[in-house]
C-alpha positions as a Markdown table, in Angstrom:
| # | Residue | x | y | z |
|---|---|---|---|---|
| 1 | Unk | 13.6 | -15.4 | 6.1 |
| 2 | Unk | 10.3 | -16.9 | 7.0 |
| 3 | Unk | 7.6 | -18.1 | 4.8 |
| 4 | Unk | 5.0 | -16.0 | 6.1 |
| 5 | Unk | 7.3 | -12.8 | 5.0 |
| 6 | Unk | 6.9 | -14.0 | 1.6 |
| 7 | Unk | 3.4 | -14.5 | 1.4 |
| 8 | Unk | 2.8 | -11.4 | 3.1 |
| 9 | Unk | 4.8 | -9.8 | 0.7 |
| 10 | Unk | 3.2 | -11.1 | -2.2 |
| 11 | Unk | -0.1 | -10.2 | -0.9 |
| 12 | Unk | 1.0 | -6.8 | 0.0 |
| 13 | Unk | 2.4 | -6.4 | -4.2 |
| 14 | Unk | -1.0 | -7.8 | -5.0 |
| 15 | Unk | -3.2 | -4.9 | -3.3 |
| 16 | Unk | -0.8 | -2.6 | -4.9 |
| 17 | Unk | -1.1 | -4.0 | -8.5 |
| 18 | Unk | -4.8 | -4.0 | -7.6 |
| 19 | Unk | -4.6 | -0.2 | -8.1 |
| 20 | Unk | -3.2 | 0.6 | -10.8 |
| 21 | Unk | -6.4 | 0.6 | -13.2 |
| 22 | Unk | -7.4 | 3.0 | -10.3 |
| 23 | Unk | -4.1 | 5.0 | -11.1 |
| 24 | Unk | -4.4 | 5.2 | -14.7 |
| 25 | Unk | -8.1 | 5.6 | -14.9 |
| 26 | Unk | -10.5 | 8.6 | -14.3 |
| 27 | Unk | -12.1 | 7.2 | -11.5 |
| 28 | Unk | -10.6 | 8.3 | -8.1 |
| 29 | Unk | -11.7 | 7.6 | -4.9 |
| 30 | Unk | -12.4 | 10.1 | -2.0 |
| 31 | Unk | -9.4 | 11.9 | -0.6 |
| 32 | Unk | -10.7 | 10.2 | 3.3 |
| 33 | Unk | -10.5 | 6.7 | 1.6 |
| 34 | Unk | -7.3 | 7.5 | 0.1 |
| 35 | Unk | -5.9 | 9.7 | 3.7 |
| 36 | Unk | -7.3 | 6.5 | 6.2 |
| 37 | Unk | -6.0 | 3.9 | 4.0 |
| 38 | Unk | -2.6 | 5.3 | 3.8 |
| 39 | Unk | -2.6 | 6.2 | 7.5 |
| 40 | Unk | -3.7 | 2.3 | 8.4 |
| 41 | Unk | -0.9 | 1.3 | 5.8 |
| 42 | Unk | 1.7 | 2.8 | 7.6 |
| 43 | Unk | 0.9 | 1.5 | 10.7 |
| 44 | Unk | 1.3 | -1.8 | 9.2 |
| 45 | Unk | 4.2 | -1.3 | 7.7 |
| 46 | Unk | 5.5 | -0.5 | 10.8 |
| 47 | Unk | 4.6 | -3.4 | 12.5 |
| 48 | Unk | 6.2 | -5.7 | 9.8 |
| 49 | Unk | 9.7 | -3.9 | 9.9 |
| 50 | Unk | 9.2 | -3.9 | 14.1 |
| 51 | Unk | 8.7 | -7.4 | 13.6 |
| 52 | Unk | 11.8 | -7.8 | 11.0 |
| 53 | Unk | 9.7 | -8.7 | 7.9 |
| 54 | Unk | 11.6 | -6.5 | 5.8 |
| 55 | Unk | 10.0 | -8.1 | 2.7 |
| 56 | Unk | 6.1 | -7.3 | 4.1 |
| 57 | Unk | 7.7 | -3.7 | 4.6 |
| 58 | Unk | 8.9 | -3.3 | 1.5 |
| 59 | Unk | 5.6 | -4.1 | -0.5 |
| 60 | Unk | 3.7 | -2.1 | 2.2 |
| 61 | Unk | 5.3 | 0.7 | 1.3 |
| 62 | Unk | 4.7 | 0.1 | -2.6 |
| 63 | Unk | 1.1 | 0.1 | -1.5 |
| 64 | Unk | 1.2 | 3.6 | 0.1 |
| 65 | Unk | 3.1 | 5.0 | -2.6 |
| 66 | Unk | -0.2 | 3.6 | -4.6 |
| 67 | Unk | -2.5 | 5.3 | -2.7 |
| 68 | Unk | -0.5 | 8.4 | -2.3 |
| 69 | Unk | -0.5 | 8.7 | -6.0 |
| 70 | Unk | -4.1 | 8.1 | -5.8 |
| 71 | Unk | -4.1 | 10.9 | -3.1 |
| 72 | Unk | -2.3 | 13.6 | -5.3 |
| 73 | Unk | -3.8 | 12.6 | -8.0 |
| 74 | Unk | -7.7 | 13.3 | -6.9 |
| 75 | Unk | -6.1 | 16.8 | -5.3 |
| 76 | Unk | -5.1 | 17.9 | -8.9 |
């Protein structure tokens, strides 16, 4: 493990904590915010597990499970 993983990682949980006022308030954004960002996300994420930063994967991927409940959540 390196120490960038880690930091990535930790940055990657904070921008997914970030949302969850987002989440659990009424206040959505736009459904293209919520489609690019998890489209760009994903790219990242595969770049970090390409790269074997399997930590920076894993929070990337709580992030676009953030924004994909964002996502459903303005479609309902």
């Amino acid at each position: 493990m390196i120490w960038q993983d880690v930091v990535i990682m930790i940055g990657c949980f904070g921008f997914a904590f970030a949302l969850i006022p987002s989440i659990k308030g009424k206040a959505k954004p736009a459904r293209m915010s919520c489609v690019i960002t998890i489209c760009l996300l994903i790219m990242v994420g595969v770049s970090f597990a390409t790269l074997g930063l399997w930590l920076s994967f894993a929070a990337e991927v709580t992030a676009i499970i953030a924004w994909g409940i964002l996502l459903i959540q303005k479609r309902v």
